[in-house]
N, C-alpha and C positions, 0 to 999 in steps of 0.2 A: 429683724430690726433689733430684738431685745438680746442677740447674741454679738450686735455692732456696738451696740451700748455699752454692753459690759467688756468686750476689750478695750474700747476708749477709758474707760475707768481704770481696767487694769494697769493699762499703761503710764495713764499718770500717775496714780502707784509708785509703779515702781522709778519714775523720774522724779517723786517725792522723795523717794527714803536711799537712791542712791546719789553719793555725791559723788558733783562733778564740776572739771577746772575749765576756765576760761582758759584757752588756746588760740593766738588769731581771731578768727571770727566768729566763732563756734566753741560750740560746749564739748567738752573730751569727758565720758561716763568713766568714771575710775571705780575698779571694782571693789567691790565687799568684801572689805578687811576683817578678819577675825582677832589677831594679834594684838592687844593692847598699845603700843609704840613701833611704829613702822619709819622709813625713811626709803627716798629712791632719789640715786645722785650719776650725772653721770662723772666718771672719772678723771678725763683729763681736763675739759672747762668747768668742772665744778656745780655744773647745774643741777638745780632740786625738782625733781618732776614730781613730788608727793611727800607729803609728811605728816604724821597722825602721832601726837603726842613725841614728836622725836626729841624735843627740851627737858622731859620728863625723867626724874630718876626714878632708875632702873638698875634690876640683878643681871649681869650678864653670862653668870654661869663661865663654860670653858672657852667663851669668846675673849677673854682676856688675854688668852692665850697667844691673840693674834700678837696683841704686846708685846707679850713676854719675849715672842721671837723675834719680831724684827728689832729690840732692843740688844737680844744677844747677840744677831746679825751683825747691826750696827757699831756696838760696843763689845765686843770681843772675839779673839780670830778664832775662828770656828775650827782649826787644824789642835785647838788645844786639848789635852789629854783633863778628863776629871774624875774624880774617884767617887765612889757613890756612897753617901752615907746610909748608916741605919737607920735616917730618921725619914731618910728620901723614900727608903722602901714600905714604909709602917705606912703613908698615904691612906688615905680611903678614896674610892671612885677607881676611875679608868687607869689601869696603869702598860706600862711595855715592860714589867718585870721584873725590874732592875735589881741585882743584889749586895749586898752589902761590902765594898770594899772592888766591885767592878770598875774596871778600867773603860773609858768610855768617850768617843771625843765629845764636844762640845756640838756639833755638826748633826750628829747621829742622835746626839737628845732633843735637838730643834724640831727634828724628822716627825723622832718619836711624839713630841711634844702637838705638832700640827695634824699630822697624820690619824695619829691613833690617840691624842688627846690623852696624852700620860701625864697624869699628875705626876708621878713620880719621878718623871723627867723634867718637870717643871720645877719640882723641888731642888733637883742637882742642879737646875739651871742657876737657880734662887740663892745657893748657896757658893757655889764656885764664881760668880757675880758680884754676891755681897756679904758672904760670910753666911750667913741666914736669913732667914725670908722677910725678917724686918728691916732690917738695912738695907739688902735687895727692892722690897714694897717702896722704900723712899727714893732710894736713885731712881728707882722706874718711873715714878709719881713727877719728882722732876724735870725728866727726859719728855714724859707727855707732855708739861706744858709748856719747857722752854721749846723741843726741838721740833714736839708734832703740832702744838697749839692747841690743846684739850684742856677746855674750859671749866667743864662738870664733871673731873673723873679721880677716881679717888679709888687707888688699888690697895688692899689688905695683903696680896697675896700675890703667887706666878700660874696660878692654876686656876682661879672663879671657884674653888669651892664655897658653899653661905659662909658671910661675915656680914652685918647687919649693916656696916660701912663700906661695903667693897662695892662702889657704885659707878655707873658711870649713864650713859645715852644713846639714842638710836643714833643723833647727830652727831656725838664725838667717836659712835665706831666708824662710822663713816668716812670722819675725817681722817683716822686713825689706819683704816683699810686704802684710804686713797692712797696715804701717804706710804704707808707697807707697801702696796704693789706697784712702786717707781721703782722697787729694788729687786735686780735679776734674780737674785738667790730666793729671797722672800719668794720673788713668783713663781720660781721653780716648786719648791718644794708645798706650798698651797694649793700648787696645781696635780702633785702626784696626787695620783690615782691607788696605788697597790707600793708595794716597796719591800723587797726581799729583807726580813730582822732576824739576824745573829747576836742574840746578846752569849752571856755567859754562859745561863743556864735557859735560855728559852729562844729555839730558832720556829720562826713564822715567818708568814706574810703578812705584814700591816695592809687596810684597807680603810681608806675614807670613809669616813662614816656620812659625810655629805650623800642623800641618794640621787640629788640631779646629778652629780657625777660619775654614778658605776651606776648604779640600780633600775634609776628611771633617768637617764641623760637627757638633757637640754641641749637645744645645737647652741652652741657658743661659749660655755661654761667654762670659766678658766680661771676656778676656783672656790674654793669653801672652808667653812666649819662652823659645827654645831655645837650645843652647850645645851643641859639642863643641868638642874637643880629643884629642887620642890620649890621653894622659894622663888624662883625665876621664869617658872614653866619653861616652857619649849623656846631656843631660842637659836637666830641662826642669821649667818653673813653668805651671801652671796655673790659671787663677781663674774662678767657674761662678756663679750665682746662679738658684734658683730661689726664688718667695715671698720671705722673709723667710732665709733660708739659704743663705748665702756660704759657698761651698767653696776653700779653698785646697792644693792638691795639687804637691809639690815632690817628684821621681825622679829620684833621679841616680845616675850609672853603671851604666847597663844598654849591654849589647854592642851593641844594635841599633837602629835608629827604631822598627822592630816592636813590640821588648820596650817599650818606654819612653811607646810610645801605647796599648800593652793595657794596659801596668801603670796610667797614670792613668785610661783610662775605668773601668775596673773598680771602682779606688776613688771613681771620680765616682758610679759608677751605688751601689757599696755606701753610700754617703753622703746621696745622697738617697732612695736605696729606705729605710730605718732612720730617717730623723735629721730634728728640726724644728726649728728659732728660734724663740722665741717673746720680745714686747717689752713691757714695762709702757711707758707711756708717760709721755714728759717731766713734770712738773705734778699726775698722779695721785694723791689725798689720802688718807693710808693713819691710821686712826684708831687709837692704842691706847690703851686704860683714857683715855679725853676729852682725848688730847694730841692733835693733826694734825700729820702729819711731808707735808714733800710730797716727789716723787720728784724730784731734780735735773736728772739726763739721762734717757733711752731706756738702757731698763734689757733688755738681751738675755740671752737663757741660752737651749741647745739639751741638747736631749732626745731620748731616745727616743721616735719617732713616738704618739700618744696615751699617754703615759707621765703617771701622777699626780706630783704636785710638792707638797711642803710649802713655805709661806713662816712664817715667823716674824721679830716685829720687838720690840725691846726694847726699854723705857722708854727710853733716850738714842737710840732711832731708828735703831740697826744692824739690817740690816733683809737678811735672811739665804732663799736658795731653796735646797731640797735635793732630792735627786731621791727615788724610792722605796727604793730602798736606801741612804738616808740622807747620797747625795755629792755633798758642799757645788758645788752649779753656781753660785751667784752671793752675791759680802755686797758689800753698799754702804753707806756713812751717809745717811741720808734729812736735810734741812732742816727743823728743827720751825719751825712756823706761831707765831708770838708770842702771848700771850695779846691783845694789844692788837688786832693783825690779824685776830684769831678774834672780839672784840666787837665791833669793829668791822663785822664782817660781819653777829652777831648785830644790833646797831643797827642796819642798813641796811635788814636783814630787817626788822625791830619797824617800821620807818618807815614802808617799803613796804606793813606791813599795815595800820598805821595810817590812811596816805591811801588803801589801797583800802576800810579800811572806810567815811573820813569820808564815798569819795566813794558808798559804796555807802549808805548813810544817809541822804546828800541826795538819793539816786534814788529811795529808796524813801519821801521825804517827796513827792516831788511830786505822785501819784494823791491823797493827804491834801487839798495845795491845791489841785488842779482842784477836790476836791469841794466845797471849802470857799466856793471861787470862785463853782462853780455854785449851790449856796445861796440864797449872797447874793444874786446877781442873780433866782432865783426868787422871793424874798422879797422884792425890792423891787419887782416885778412885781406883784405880789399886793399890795402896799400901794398903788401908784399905781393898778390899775384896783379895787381893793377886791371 
């Protein structure tokens, strides 16, 4: 009895001190975060399955990095040639080696930049971009907020090395990553794994330093990078896909590599153990009261795993999903179908039936004239021999 006791206590325990989310109808246990600012989104409906301090400024260390490239990406052709200064290669931290007065495309320093987390390739990035890493630091700055929408972020630099102002968010890396991995290249190169390096003076193999992707893999991993800094402890982006459901999982400052890869598998595995995407498709023709609206894009919203879903759509075609407790997962305006395009199609139809009936009506007169055929020839038969 006094050993039934004490796991009843235990157990409230620990449903005291771990938190956890209302899902549906039931309580979902979210695990024991160690990281100071954590975030968990999925990628293409945008949904936030978890967030601990993610509005909080924050050091991001070499996650800035993720920036830096799809900025390059973005804003400049990647086939272009750049020369590497002396000031690229003086760098401190992580570099690809680069030397002084190296010929080098723009493509190859991204590589290096994401891959193997070169400062020094961030610097050449920094300056063949904007002259130097302060005019670079501002066009970047503006880029986030006009073209990615980053509310709290505020870059020094193309690399996260300390600046007591180089801040940003668990929320706006997030946002920041969503919007990086809609681009092919971007995804390409986040996702290598290893990458054969010829510079000048230094040939290697590059290797992710991410270790859910070489060292201890994760099924579905399709992409990373890490960052430290003293100042910023351990810090790191993560991106998963299984099915239809894009994970994006952003931890920062936890003390250790340890805390910072338990904290994301955990939220990886909590994310996909719970959670589904689901997609109306592009063109999909949604009828109300004899209006047709069609669906513009690929329409995502994620859910709780077999979770019922109300849709409703209104005469003008806003066209709204809600989950079972009523929270709004997706509104879109749908395109209505013109009346003319709608009879149009009616006509098409009426015509279509028209010629399969003519041609079915002329099939079905031919047995008429065989017989009619034969007849006659009987009957002239019968007259000529009498």
């Amino acid at each position: 009895m006094k050993k039934i006791v004490v796991a009843i206590f235990y157990l409230i325990g620990i449903n005291l001190f771990l938190p956890t989310l209302a899902i549906g109808n039931y309580q979902l246990t979210i695990p024991d975060i160690q990281s100071e600012a954590v975030i968990v989104v999925e990628g293409n409906s945008g949904k936030v399955f978890y967030q601990k301090n993610s509005s909080q400024s924050m050091y991001p260390a070499s996650l800035t990095k993720i920036a830096t490239a799809i900025y390059a990406i973005e804003k400049s052709n990647l086939e272009d040639q750049t020369i590497v200064s002396l000031n690229a290669t003086q760098v401190d931290g992580t570099r690809v080696y680069l030397e002084e007065g190296e010929e080098i495309t723009l493509k190859k320093l991204v590589q290096g930049l994401l891959i193997n987390s070169g400062n020094d390739a961030g610097i050449a990035i920094a300056e063949h971009m904007g002259g130097n890493v302060e005019k670079f630091a501002e066009k970047l700055n503006e880029y986030l907020i006009n073209e990615v929408g980053l509310q709290n972020t505020n870059f020094k630099n193309p690399h996260g090395l300390f600046d007591k102002d180089h801040i940003t968010t668990a929320e706006d890396l997030a946002i920041l990553t969503q919007y990086a991995m809609q681009n092919k290249v971007f995804q390409n190169i986040f996702s290598t794994k290893e990458l054969e390096w010829k510079g000048q003076d230094w040939e290697t193999t590059l290797y992710t330093h991410h270790k859910l992707m070489r060292e201890d893999p994760y099924t579905g991993i399709t992409g990373g990078k890490t960052g430290y800094v003293d100042q910023s402890g351990q810090t790191l982006v993560t991106t998963a896909q299984r099915d239809n459901l894009n994970i994006i999982v952003v931890t920062l400052n936890a003390s250790s590599k340890r805390d910072i890869y338990n904290d994301t598998k955990q939220l990886l595995d909590y994310a996909f153990e719970h959670f589904e995407t689901r997609v109306i498709p592009e063109g999909k023709v949604i009828i109300k009261n004899k209006n047709e609206f069609k669906v513009p894009q690929d329409i995502y919203y994620t859910t709780e795993k077999g979770e019922e879903t109300v849709q409703n759509i209104s005469e003008d075609g806003k066209f709204e999903i809600l989950s079972s407790n009523q929270e709004l997962l997706k509104t879109i305006q749908l395109d209505k179908v013109e009346r003319e395009q709608q009879n149009k199609g009616l006509s098409s139809t009426i015509e279509k039936k028209e010629q399969n009936n003519y041609f079915l009506s002329n099939l079905t007169a031919i047995p008429v004239i065989l017989t009619l055929a034969v007849l006659t020839l009987y009957y002239r038969r019968i007259k000529r021999y009498g």
